[in-house]
N, C-alpha and C positions, 0 to 999 in steps of 0.2 A: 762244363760250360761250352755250348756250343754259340762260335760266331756269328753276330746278325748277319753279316753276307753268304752263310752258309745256311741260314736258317729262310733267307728271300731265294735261296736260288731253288732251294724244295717247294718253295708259294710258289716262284715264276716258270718250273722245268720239273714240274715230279717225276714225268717219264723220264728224261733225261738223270735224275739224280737217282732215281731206284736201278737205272739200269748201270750207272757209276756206282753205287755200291754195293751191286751186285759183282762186279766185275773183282774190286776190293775183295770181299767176301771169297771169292771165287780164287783168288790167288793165296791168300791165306791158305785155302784148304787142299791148294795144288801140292801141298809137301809137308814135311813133318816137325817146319817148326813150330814150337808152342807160343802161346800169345806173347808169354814175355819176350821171349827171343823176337818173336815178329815187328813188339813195341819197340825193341833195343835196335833192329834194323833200319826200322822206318826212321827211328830218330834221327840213326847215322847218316841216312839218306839225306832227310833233309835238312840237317847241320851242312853236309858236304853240297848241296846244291844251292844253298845260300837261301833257306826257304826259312825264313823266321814264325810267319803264321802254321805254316806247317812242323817245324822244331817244337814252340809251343804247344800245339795240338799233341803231338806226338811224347811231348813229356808228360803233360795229365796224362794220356794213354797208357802211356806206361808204367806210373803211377798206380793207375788202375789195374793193372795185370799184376801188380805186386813187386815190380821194382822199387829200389831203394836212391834213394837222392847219390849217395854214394857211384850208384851205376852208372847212372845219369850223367855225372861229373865225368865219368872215365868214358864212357862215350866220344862225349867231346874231344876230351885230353887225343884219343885213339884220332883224331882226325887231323891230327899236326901232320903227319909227315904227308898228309894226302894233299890237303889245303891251304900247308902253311901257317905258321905262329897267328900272323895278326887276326887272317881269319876262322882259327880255331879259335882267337880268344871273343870274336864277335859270338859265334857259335855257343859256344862255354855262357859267355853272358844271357842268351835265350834260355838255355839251363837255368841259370840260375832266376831269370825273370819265376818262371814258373814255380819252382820252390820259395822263392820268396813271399808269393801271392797264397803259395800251400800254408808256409807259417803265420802269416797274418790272418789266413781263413782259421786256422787252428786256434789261435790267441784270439781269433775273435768270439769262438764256439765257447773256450772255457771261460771269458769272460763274462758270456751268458748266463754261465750254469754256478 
């Protein structure tokens, strides 16, 4: 699911957002972690930076690379002593927005079939 403001800013700046996801792209491949691990970074980052749209984003991502909801969990958990209880537990709940939305997408696939 990619965000409508993220989907206006490629209509309004395509050069500006090829040349951002390029730069993305470009960091990724500056070293030898693999996606997963890069997903599992990124989360922590923006768990620790208080980046909610970016947490979410970053949990589907990771998701996708083939992490486990499990991971995900301990992610967060790992950002107590950095940022503190209360806002690991804000952080922790971005997690869980995202798996939540994952299992109602699930429950709502096999309720199809």
């Amino acid at each position: 699911m990619i965000p409508k403001p993220y989907k206006q800013m490629h209509e309004d700046h395509p050069q500006f957002m090829q040349a951002y996801e390029a730069m993305g792209k470009a960091a990724r491949q500056a070293g030898p972690l693999t996606d997963r691990e890069v997903a599992l970074v990124k989360l922590a980052i923006s768990c620790t930076a208080g980046l909610e749209g970016g947490a979410h984003s970053h949990c589907r991502k990771a998701l996708q690379a083939g992490c486990s909801p499990e991971e995900l969990r301990h992610v967060a958990l790992l950002t107590a002593p950095t940022i503190g209880f209360p806002t690991m537990m804000r952080a922790k709940s971005w997690v869980e927005d995202v798996l939540e939305d994952q299992d109602e997408a699930t429950t709502d696939q096999q309720l199809e079939h």
